[in-house]
C-alpha positions, 0 to 999 in steps of 0.5 A: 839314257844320256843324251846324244845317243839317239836310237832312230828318229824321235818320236815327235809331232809334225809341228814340234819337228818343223820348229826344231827343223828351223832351230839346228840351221838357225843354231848352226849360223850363230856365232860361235862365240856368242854363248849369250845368244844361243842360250837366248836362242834355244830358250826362244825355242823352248818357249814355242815348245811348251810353257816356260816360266823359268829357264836356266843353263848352268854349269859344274865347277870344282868339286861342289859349285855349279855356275848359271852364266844365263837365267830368265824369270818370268820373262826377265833376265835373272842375274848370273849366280854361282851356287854349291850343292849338297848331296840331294838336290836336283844336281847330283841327282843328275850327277848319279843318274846321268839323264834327264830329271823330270818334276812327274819323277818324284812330284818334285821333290830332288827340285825342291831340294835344291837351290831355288830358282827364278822367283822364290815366292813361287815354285815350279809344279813342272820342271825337265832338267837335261844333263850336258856332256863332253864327248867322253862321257863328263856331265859338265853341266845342265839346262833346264827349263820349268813351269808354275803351271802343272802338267806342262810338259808331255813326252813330246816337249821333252824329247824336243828339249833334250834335242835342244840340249844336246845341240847345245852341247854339240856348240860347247864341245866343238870349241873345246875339241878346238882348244884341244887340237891347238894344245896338241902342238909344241910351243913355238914363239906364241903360247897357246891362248888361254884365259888369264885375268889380263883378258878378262879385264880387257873384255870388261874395259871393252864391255864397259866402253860400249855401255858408256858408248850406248848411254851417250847415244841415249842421251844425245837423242833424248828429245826422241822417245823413240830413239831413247827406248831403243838406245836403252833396250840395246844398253840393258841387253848389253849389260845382260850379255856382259854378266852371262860371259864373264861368270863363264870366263870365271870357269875358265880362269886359273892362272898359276899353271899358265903363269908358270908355264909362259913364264918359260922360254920357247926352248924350255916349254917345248922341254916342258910339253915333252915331260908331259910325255914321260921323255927321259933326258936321252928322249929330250936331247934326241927329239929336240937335237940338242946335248945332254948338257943343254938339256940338264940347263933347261931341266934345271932352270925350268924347276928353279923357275917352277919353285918344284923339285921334280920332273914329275911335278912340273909334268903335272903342273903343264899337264893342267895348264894343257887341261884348261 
């Protein structure tokens, strides 16, 4: 069964409900926007529960890609990857079967088909893999969790780990239903905030400014070992921070149906949003208190711009750009 529908309370043992108890108010008070920190977080947690020589989080993207913005080998940050799957692996297993996929299945065979993770000289002989969905039922995504060590996983492990899964999803989909709510709004002035590759190279300058920052601190005290360490234990966990944020603003990132649609004035995106809505020239002019005359202007000038020949098409173009 798909997580988040839970059917009472879990069957778990008294220490692993005290260490998810901590969990979700600690979960709860991180900082939202730090997705880095809560895959850290959760992974902690993971690592209280049971064995955990491999853990990841990745997500889907288009038609085949799923990208992993946060990985740990052996104790050690794994770089941020984006790989496309086939039809056996363990992803579209877990798009076929919407549930939790574990090793003791199949003796690991859907794991072994996929892309390997972690140390590939070696492989896992225990694994629980969780799915992540939207709130509509969209598997948009998945964190894992695997052990070189068989047997490491008993049912109470796993329950936990699908319980921190799902908060997980409970943060992701919380600023997706935010985004959503401000979408729901006409345009006005200011345009809605999405993504485009003006804020991701303003992040990296940012990003890559504090690193420089931090390395000349480092440098600055180098007649302190102590201070050199953790000068450079911040630089290495702000690398780390980095790539995890940036493969997940890739996600993100098209630009064509925002370029086009803040390429228009405020009065023509508001005509815009409304052929999202199937509005006929009568509606448009009626809604927006503005002529039919006015309203063939806009139309017109909005398809010139657009480069399309139809209402239709430039609906579903914002339509997209809604979507983000």
């Amino acid at each position: 069964m798909p997580i988040g529908k839970p059917e009472g309370a879990l069957r778990l043992d008294a220490e692993t409900a005290i260490i998810l108890r901590e969990a979700f108010h600690k979960i709860e008070a991180l900082d939202r926007a730090d997705h880095h920190g809560l895959y850290d977080y959760v992974r902690g947690v993971a690592c209280k529960l049971a064995r955990v020589d491999t853990f990841y989080v990745g997500f889907l993207q288009g038609s085949n890609r799923v990208r992993y913005p946060y990985g740990y080998d052996g104790g050690k940050f794994d770089d941020p990857a984006t790989h496309t799957y086939g039809p056996n692996g363990q992803t579209a297993w877990l798009l076929k079967h919407r549930q939790t996929y574990r090793f003791a299945y199949d003796d690991g065979a859907v794991l072994n088909a996929g892309v390997p993770c972690g140390d590939t000289g070696k492989q896992s002989a225990d694994a629980v893999t969780v799915p992540l969905f939207r709130p509509g039922g969209q598997l948009h995504g998945m964190i894992s969790m695997q052990s070189y060590e068989p047997d490491s996983y008993d049912d109470n492990a796993v329950r936990a780990f699908e319980w921190l899964a799902e908060m997980v999803a409970r943060v992701l989909n919380r600023e997706v239903e935010d985004r959503d709510a401000l979408r729901l709004l006409p345009a006005g002035d200011d345009t809605p905030d999405v993504l485009t590759s003006d804020h991701v190279m303003e992040y990296l300058s940012n990003r890559i400014a504090s690193l420089r920052t931090t390395a000349a601190e480092a440098l600055e005290a180098g007649e302190m070992a102590e201070a050199v360490r953790v000068h450079l234990e911040a630089l290495i966990r702000s690398a780390e921070q980095t790539q995890s944020e940036l493969i997940e603003m890739m996600l993100d990132v098209d630009e064509g149906p925002e370029r086009r649609f803040t390429a228009l004035t405020p009065a023509q995106q508001g005509v815009a949003l409304l052929l999202v809505e199937g509005y006929d020239n009568d509606q448009l002019a009626t809604e927006l208190g503005i002529s039919l005359n006015t309203v063939k202007s806009h139309l017109s000038t909005i398809l010139r711009k657009y480069e399309l020949d139809s209402r239709a098409q430039v609906a579903d173009d914002v339509r997209r750009y809604l979507a983000r």
